[in-house]
C-alpha positions in Angstrom: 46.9 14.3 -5.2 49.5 14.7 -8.4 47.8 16.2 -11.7 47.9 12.5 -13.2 45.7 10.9 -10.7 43.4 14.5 -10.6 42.9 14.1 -14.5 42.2 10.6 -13.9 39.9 11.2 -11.3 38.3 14.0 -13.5 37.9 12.0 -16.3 36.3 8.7 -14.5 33.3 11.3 -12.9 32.9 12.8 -16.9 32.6 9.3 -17.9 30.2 8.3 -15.1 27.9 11.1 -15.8 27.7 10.9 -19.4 26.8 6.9 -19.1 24.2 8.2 -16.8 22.7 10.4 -19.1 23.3 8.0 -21.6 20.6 5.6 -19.9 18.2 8.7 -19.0 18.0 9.3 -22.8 18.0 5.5 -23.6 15.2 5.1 -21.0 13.0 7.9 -22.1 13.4 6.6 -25.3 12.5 3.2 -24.5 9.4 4.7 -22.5 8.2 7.0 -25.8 9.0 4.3 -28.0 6.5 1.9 -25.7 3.5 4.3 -25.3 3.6 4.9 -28.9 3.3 1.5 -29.7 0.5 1.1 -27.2 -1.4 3.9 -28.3 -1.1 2.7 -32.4 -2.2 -0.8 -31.0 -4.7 0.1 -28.2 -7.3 0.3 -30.9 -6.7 -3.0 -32.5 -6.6 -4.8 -29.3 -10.0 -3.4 -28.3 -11.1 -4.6 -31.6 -9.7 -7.8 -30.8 -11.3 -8.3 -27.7 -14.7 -7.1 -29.5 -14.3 -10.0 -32.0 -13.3 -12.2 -29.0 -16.7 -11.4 -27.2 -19.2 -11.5 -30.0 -17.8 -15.2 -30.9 -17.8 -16.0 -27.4 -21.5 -14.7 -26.6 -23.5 -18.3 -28.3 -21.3 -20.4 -25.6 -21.8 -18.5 -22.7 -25.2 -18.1 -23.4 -26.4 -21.6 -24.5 -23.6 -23.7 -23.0 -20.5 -25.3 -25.4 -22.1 -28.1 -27.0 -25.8 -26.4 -28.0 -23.6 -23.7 -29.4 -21.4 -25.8 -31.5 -24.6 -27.7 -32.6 -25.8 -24.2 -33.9 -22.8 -23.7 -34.8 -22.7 -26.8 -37.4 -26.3 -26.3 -38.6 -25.5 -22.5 -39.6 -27.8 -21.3 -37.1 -27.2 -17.8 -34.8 -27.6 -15.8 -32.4 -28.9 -12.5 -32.8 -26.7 -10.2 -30.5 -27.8 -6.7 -29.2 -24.7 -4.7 -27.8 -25.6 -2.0 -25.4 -24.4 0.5 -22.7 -25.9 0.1 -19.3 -25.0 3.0 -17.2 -25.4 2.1 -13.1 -25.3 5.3 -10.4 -22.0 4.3 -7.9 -22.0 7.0 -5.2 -21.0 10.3 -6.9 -20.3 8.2 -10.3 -21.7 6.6 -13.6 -20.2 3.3 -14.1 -21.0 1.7 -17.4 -21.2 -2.2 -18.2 -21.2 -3.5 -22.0 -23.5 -5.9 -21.8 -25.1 -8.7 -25.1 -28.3 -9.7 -25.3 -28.9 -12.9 -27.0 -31.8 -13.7 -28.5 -33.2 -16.2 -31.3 -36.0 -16.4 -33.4 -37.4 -13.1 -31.4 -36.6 -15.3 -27.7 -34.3 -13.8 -25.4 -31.9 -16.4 -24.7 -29.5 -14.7 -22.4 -26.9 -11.7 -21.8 -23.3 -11.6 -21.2 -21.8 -9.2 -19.1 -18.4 -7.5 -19.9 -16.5 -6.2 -16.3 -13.1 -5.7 -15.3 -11.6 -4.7 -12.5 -8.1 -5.2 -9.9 -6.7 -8.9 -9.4 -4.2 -9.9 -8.0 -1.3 -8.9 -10.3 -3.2 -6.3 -13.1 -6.6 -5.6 -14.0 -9.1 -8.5 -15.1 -11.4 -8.7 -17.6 -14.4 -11.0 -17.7 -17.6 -12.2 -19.8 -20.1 -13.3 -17.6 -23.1 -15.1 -19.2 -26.5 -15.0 -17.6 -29.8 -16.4 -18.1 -32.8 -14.4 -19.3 -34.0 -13.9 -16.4 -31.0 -13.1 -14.6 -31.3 -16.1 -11.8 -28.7 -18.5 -13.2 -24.9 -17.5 -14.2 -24.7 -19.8 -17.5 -21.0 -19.4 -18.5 -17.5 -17.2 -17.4 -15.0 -16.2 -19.9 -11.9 -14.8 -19.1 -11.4 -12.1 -21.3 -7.8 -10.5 -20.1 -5.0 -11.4 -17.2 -1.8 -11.0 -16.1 -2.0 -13.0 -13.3 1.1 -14.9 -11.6 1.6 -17.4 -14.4 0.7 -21.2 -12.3 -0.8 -19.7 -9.8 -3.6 -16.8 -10.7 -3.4 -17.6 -13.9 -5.5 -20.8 -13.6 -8.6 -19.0 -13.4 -8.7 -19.3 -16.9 -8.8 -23.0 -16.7 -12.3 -24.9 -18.0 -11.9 -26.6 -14.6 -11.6 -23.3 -12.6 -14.4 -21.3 -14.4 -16.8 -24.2 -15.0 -18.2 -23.9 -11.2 -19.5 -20.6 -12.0 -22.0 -22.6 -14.2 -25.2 -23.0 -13.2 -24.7 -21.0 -10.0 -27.1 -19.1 -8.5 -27.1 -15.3 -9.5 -29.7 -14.3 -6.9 -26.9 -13.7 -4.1 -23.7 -13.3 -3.4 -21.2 -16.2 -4.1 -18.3 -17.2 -1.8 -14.7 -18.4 -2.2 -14.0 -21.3 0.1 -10.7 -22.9 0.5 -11.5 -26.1 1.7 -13.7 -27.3 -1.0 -17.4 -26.7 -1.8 -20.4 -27.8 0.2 -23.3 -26.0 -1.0 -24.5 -24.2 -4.0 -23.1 -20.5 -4.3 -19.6 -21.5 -3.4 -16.5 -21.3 -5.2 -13.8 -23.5 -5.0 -10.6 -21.1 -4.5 -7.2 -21.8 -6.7 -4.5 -23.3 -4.9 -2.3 -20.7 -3.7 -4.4 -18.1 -5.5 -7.3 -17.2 -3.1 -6.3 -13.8 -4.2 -6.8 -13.9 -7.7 -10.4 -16.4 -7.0 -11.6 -13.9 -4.9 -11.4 -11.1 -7.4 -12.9 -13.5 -9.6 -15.3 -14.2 -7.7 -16.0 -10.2 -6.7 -16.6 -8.8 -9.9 -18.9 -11.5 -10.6 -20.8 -10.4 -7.7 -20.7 -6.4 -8.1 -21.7 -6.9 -12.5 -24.7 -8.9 -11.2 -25.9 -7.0 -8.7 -25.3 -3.5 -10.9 -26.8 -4.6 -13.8 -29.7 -6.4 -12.5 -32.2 -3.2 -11.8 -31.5 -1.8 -15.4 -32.1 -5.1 -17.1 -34.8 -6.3 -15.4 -36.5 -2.8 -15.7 -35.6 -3.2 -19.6 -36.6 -6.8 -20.1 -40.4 -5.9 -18.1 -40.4 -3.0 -20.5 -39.6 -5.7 -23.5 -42.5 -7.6 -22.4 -44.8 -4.9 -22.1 -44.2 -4.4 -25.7 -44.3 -7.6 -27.4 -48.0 -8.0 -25.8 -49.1 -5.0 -27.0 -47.6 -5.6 -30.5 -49.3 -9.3 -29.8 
């Protein structure tokens, strides 16, 4: 090899590492640049999501039309946010969960729960009756599912066979169409994504139950004796 095609094989690896190092800095810098962005916006997209659930608690509570009946005669719910903490194995796992109630009346509770889908995490509100037999309303909250596909689990269609089911057992994604109450109606190319769904449904009813069920008894309890 002459000294002209040396320096010009010399100079074409210099170049090749410094474009490399070039996109590790640019990358890092990207990646810094992201986190910070997420961290100075994490807060305000909980908030967000707060807002979201509070306005979306008289709906899955009462059902959309009785809500925006309230809603026109400036009528409200009261809404009690609290912590419920259920005992998983060798862990706490803690549910936000709303009560509704009006004029002293429980009405209902929503549930908050998240968990894997297909794609990223989910995020639900699940709205139960007061006494925690009947699921009265599904909200999806968060999803990055696959966009026509997974995605349509936040359709009205989709989430409206939640309503009215039975909360007393477990419910169960079917593919070829619904026969009996307690079945779900999986999205077309999406069983997936439904049966996530569909899952954390089941797991938020059956963990919360025991703790609001002990708490609404002890509710009771009260109210007589102040009666």
């Amino acid at each position: 090899m002459d000294a002209d095609s040396a320096k010009k094989t010399g100079g074409l690896r210099s170049n090749s590492l410094v474009q490399a190092w070039l996109v590790l800095v640019l990358a890092v810098g990207f990646g810094v640049s992201l986190a910070g962005v997420q961290i100075a916006l994490g807060p305000v997209i909980e908030q967000n999501k707060i807002n979201e659930t509070l306005e979306k608690v008289p709906e899955l509570v009462l059902g959309s039309e009785l809500a925006a009946k309230m809603a026109s005669q400036d009528q409200a719910l009261d809404i009690v946010p609290r912590q419920v903490e259920v005992q998983k194995a060798a862990r706490s796992k803690f549910y936000s969960v709303y009560e509704a109630r009006y004029q002293d009346e429980r009405k209902g509770w929503v549930v908050k729960t998240k968990g894997q889908g297909y794609a990223d995490t989910i995020e639900l509100l699940l709205g139960l009756s007061p006494d925690l037999s009947t699921i009265t309303g599904l909200f999806v909250l968060d999803q990055k599912e696959t966009p026509g596909l997974g995605n349509k689990i936040i359709t009205d269609q989709w989430r409206g066979q939640f309503i009215d089911a039975p909360a007393d057992g477990n419910l169960v994604v079917v593919k070829t169409g619904k026969t009996q109450p307690g079945q779900i109606d999986a999205v077309t190319g999406a069983t997936i994504s439904s049966k996530s769904v569909t899952a954390l449904v089941n797991a938020a009813i059956s963990d919360v139950r025991p703790p609001l069920t002990d708490g609404a008894a002890a509710d009771g309890k009260g109210d007589k004796k102040n009666g």
